[in-house]
N, CA, C and O of each residue as an XYZ file, in Angstrom:
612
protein
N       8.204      8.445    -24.392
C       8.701      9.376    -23.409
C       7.560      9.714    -22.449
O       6.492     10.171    -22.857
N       7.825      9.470    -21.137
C       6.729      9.742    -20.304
C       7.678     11.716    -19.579
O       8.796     12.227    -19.536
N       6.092     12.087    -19.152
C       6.734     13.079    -18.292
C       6.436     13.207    -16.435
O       5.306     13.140    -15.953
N       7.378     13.348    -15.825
C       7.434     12.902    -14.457
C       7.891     14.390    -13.726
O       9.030     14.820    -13.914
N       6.895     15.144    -12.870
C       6.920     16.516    -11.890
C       7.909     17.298    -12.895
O       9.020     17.793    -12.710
N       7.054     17.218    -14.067
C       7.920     18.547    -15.410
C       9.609     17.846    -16.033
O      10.565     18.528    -16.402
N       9.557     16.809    -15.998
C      11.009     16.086    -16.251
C      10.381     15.451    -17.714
O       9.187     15.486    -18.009
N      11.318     14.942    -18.441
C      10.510     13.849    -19.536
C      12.020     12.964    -18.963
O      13.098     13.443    -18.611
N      11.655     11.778    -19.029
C      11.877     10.767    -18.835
C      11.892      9.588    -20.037
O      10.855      9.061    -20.439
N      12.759      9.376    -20.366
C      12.893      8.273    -21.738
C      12.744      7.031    -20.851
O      12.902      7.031    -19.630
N      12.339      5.698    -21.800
C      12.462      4.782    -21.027
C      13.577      4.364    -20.331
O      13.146      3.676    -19.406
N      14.939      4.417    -20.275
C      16.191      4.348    -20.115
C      16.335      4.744    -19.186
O      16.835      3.882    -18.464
N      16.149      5.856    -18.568
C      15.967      6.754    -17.442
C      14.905      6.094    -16.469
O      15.218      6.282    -15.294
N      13.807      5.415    -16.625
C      12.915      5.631    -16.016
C      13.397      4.068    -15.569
O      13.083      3.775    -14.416
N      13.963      3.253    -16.170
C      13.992      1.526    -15.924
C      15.708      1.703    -14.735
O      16.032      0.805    -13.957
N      16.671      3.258    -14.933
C      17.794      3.031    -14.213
C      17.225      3.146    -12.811
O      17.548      2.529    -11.795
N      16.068      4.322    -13.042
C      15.278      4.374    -11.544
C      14.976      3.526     -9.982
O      15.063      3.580     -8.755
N      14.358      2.352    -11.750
C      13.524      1.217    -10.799
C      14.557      0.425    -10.646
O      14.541     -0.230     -9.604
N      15.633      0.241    -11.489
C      16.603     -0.829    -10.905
C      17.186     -0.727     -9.987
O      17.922     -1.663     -9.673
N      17.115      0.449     -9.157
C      17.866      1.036     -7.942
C      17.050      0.438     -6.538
O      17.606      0.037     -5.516
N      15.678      0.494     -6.782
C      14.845     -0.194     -5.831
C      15.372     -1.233     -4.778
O      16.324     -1.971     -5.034
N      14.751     -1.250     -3.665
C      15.389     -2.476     -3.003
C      14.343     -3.153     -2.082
O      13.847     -2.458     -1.196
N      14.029     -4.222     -2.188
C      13.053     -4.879     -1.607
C      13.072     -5.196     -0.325
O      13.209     -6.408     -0.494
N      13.043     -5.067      0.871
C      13.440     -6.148      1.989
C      12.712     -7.505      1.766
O      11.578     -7.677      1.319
N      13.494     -8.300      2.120
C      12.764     -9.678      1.942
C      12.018    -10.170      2.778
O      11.086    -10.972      2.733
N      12.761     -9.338      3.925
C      11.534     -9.794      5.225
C      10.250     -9.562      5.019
O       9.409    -10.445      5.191
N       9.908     -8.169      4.569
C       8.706     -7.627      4.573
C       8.257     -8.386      3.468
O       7.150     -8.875      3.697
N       8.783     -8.707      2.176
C       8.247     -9.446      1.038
C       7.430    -10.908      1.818
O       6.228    -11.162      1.739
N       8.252    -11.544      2.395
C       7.783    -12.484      2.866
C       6.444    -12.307      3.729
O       5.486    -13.079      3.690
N       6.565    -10.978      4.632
C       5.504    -11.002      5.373
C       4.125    -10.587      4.919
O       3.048    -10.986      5.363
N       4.386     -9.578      3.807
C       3.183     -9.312      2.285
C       2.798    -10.672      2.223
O       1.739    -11.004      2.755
N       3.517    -11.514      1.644
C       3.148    -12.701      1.040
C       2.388    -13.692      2.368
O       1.159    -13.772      2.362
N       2.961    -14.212      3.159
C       2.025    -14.543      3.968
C       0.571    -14.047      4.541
O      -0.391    -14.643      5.026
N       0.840    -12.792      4.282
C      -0.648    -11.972      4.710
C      -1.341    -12.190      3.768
O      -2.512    -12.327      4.123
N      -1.179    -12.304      2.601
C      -1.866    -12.908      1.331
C      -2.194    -14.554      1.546
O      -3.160    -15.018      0.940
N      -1.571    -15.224      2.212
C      -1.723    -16.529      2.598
C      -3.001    -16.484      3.134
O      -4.029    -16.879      2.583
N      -2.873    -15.895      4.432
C      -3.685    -15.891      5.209
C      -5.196    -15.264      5.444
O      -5.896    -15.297      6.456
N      -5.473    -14.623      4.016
C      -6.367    -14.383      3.508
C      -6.811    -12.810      3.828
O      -7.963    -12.408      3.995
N      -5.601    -12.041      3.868
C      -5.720    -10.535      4.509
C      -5.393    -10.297      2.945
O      -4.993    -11.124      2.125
N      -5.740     -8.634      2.732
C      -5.883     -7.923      1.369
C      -4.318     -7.008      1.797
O      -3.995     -6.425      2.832
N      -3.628     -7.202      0.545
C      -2.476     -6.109      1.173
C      -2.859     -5.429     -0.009
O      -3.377     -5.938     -1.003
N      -2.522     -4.063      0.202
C      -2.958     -2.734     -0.064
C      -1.621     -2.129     -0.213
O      -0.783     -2.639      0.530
N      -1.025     -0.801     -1.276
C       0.133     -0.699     -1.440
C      -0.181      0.611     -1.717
O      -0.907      0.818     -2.690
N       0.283      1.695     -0.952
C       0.181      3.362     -0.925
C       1.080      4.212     -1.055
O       1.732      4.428     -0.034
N       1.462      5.011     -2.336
C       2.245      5.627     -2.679
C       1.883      7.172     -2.910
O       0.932      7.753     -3.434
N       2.951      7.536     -2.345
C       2.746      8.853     -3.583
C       3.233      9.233     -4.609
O       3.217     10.358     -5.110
N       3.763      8.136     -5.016
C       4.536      8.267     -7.066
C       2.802      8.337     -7.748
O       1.791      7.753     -7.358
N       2.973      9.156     -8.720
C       2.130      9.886     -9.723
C       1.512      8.188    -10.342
O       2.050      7.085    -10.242
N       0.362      8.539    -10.895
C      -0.127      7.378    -11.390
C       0.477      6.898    -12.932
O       0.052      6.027    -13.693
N       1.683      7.864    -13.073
C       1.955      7.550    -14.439
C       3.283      6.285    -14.250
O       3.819      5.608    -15.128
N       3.602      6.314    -12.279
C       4.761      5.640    -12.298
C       4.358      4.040    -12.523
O       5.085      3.197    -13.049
N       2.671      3.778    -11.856
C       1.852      2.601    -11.613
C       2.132      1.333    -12.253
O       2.314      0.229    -11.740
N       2.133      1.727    -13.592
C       2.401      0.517    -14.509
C       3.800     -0.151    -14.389
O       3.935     -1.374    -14.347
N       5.050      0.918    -14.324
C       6.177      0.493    -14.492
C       6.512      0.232    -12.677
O       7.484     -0.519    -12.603
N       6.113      0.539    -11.563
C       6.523      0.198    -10.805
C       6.247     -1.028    -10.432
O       7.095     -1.840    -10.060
N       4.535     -1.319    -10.545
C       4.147     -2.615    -10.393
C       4.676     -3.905    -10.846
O       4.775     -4.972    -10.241
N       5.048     -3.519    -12.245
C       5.744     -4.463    -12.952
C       7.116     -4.674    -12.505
O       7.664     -5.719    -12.855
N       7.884     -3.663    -11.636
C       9.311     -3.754    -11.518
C       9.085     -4.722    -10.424
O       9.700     -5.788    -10.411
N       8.232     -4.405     -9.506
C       8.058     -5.697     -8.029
C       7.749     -6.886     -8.887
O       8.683     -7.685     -8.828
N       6.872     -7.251     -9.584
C       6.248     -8.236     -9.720
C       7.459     -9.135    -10.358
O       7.426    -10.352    -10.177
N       8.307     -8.665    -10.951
C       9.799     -8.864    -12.381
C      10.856     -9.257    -10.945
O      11.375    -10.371    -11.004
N      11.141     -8.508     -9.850
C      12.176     -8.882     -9.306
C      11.470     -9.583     -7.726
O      12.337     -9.870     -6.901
N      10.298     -9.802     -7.383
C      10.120    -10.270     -6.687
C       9.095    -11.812     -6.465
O       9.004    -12.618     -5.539
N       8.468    -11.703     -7.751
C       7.515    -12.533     -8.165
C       6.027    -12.072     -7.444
O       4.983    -12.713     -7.565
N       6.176    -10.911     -6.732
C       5.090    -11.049     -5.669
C       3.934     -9.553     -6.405
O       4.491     -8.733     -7.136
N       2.540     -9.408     -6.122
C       2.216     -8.592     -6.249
C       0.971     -7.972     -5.242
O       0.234     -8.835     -4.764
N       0.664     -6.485     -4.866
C      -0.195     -6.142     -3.656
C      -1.758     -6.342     -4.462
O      -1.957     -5.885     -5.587
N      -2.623     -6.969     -3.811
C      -3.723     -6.930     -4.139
C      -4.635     -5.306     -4.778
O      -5.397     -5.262     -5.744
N      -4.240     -4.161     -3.892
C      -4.777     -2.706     -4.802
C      -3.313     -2.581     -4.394
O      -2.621     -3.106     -3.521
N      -3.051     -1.456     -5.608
C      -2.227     -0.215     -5.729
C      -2.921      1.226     -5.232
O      -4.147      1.318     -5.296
N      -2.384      1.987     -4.896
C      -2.850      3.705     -4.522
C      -2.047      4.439     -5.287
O      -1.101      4.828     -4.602
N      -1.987      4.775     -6.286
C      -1.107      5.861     -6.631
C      -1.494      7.399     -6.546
O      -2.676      7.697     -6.719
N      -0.711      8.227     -6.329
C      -0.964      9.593     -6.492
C      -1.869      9.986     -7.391
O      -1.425     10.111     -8.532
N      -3.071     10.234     -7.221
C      -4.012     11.364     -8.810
C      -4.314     12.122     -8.055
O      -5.462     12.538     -8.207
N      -3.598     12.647     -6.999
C      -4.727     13.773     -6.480
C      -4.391     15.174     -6.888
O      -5.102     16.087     -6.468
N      -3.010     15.517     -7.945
C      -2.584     16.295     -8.186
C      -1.562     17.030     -7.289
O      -0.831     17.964     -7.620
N      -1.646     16.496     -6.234
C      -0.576     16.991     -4.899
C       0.659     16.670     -5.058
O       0.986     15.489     -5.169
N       1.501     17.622     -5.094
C       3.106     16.975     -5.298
C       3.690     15.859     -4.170
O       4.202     16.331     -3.155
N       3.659     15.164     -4.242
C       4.760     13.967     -3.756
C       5.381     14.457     -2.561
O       5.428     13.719     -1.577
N       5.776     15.403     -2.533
C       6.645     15.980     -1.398
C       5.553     16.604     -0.140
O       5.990     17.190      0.851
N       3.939     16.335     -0.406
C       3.212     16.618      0.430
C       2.718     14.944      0.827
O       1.535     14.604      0.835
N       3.663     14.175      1.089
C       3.184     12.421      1.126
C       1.746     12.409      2.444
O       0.729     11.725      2.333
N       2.069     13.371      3.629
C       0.710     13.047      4.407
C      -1.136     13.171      3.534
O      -2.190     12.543      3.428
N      -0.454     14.466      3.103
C      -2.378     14.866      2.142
C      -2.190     13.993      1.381
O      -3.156     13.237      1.276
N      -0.707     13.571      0.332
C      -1.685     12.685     -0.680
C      -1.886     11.580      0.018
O      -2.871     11.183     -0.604
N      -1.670     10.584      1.030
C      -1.587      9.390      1.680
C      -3.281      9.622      2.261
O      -4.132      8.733      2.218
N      -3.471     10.785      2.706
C      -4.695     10.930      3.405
C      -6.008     10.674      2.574
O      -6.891      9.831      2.732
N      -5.876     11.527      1.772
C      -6.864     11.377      0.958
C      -6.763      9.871      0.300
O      -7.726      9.114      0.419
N      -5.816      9.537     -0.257
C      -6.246      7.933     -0.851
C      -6.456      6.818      0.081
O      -7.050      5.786     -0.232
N      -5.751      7.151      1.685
C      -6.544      6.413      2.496
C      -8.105      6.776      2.784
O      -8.902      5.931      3.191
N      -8.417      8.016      2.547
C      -9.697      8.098      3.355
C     -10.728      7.504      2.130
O     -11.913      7.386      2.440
N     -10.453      7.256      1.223
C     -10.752      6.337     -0.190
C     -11.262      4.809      0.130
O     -12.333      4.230     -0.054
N     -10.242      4.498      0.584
C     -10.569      2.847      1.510
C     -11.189      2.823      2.734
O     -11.954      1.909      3.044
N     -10.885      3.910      3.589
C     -11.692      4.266      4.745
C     -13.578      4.172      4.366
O     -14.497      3.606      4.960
N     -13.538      4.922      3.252
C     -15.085      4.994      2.881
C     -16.192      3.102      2.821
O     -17.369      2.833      3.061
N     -15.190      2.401      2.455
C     -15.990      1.222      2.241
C     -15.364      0.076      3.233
O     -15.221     -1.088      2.860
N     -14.995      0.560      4.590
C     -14.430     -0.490      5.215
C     -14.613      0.132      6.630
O     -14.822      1.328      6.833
N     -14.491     -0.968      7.713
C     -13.901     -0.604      8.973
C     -12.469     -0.274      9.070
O     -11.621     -0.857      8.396
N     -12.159      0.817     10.051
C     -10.824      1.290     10.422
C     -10.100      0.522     11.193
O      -8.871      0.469     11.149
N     -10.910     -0.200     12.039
C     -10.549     -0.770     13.254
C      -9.764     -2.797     12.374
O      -9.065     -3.733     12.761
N     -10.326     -2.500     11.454
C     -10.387     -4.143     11.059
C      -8.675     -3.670      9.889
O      -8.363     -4.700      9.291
N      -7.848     -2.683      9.586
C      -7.124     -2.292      8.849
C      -6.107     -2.782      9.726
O      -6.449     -3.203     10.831
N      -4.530     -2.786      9.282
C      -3.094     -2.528     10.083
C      -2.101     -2.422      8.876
O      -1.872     -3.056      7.846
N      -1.572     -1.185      9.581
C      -0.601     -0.503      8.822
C       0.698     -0.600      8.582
O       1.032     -1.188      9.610
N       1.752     -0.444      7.931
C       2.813     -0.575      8.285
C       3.230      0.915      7.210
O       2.700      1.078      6.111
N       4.122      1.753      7.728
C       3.798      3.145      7.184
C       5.931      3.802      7.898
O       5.975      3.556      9.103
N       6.611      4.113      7.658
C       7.473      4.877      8.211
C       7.613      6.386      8.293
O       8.518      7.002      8.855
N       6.435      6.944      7.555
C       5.946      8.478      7.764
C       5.552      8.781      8.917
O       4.446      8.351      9.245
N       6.212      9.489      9.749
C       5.385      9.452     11.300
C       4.001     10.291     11.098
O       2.926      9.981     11.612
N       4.249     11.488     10.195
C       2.744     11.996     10.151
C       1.165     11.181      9.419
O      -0.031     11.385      9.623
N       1.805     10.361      8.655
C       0.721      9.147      8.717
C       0.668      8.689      9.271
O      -0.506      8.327      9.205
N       1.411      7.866     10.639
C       0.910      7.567     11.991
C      -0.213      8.220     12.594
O      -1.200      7.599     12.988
N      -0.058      9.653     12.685
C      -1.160     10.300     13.251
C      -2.669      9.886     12.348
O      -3.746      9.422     12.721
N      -2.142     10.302     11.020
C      -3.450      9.451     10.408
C      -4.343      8.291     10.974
O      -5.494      8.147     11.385
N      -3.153      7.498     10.772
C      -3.811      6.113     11.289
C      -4.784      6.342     12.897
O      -5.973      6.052     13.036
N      -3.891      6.918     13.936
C      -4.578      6.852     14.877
C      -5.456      7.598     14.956
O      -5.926      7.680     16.091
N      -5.897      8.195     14.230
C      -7.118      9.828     14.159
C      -8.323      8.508     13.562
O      -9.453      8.382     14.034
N      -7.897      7.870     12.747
C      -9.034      6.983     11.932
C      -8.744      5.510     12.697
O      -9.002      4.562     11.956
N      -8.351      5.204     13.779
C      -8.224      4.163     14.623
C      -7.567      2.915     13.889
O      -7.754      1.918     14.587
N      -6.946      2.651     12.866
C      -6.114      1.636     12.650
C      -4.864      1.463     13.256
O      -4.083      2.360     13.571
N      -4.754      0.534     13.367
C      -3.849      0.252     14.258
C      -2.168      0.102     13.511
O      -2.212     -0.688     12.568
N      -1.113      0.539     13.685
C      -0.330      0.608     12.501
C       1.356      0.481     13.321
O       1.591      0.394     14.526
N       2.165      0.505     12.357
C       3.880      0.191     13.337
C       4.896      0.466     12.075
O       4.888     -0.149     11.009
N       5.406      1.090     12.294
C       6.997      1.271     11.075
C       7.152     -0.336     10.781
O       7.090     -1.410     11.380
N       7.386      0.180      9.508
C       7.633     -1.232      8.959
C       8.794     -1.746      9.437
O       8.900     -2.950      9.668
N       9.603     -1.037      9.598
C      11.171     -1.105     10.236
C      11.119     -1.639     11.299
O      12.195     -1.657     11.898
N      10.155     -2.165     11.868
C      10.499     -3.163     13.366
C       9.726     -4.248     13.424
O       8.665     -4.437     12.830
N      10.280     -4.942     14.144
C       9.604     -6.243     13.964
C       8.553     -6.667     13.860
O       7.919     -6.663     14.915
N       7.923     -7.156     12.787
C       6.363     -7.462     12.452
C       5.720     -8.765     13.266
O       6.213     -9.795     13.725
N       4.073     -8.087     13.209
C       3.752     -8.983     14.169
C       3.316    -10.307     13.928
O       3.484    -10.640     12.755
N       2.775    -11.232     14.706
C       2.296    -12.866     13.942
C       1.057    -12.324     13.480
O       0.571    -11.255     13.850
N       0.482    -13.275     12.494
C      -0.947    -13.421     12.008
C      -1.457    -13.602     12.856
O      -2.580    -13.106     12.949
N      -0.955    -14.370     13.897
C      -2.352    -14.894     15.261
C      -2.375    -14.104     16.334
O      -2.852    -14.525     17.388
N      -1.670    -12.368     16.182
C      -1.566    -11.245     16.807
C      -2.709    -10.311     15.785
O      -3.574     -9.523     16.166
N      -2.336    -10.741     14.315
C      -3.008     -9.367     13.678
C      -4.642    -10.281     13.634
O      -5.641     -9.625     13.340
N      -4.753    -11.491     13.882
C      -6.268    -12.133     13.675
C      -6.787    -11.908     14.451
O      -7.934    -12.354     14.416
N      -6.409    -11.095     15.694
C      -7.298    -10.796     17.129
C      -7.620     -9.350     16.305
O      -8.749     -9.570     15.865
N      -7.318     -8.273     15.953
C      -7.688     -7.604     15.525
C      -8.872     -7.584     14.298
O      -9.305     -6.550     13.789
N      -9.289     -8.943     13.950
C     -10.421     -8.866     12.401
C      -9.845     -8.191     11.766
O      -8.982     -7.415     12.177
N     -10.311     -8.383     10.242
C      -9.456     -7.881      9.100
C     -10.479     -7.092      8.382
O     -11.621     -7.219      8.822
N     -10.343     -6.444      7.550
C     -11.314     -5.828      6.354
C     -11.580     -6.826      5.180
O     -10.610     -7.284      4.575
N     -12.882     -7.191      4.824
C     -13.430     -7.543      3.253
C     -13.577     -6.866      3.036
O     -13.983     -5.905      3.690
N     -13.221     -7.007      1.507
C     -13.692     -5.899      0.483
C     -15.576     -6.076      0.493
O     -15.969     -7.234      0.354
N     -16.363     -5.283      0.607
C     -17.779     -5.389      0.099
C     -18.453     -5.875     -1.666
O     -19.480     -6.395     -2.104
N     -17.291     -5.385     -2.176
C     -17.696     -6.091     -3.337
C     -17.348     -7.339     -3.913
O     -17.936     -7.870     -4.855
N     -16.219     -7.849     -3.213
C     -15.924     -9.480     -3.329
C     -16.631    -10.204     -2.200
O     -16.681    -11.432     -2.257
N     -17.265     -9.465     -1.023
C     -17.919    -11.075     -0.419
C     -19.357    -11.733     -0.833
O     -20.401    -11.292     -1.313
N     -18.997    -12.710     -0.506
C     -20.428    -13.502     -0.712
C     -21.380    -13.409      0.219
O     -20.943    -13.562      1.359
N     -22.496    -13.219      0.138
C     -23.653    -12.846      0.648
C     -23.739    -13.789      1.791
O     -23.460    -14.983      1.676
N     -24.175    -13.166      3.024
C     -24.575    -14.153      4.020
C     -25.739    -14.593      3.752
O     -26.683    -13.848      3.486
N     -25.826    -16.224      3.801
C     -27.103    -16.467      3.018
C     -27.492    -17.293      5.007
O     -28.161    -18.324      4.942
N     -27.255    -17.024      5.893
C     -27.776    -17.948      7.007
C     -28.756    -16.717      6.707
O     -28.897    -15.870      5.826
N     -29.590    -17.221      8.388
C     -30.758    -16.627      8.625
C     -30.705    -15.581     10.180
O     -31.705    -14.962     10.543
């Protein structure tokens, strides 16, 4: 029995949840190509970190696909405050990256403002996404701890 914002939740309950989910395929596809193309997709929620395990697994089970990091909620902020908790776990990735090298896809308009306060460049996921050879003029973010050392001179 897990417990979820003072609820307990049996597994039964918690699997009718996720079966309700609905993927767009478009966007699945366009995750997945951005993974092609050697961009990091990043996945920001504000479900509690206790949802992490079972949500991840519900994408990965009905879509085959999975986001390179997860963000889940630990900041103790209820869910229903999605800008602070979104803020703070973006300003998390903000710390070890360029802003400018990020792109968003977000349907919270007050995380829009986010984005543009910290200069990433970002669009509702809900409209038409752009080409790779639109988001490659923009440079992308490496992670600092996966690249390999520039060894020129």
């Amino acid at each position: 029995m897990k417990t979820v914002m003072g609820h307990a939740l049996t597994e039964g309950m918690e699997q009718a949840i996720l079966s309700h989910e609905v993927y767009r395929p478009e966007l699945l596809k366009w995750l997945q190509e951005a993974q092609a193309h050697d961009w990091e997709v990043h996945l920001f929620t504000v479900r509690k970190t206790c949802w992490q395990e079972p949500t991840l697994a519900n994408i990965q089970k009905r879509t085959g696909w999975v986001p390179d990091q997860a963000w889940f909620n630990d900041t103790g902020i209820d869910s229903s405050k999605a800008y602070k908790v979104k803020q703070i776990l973006f300003n998390r990735v903000v710390e070890t990256c360029n802003p400018s090298h990020l792109y968003g896809l977000e349907s919270n308009s007050n995380v829009h403002k986010l984005y543009s306060q910290q200069g990433v460049k970002h669009q509702r996921g809900d409209k038409p996404l752009p080409t790779f050879a639109k988001l490659d003029l923009i440079g992308r973010w490496r992670n600092p701890s996966t690249e390999s050392p520039n060894l020129e001179p």
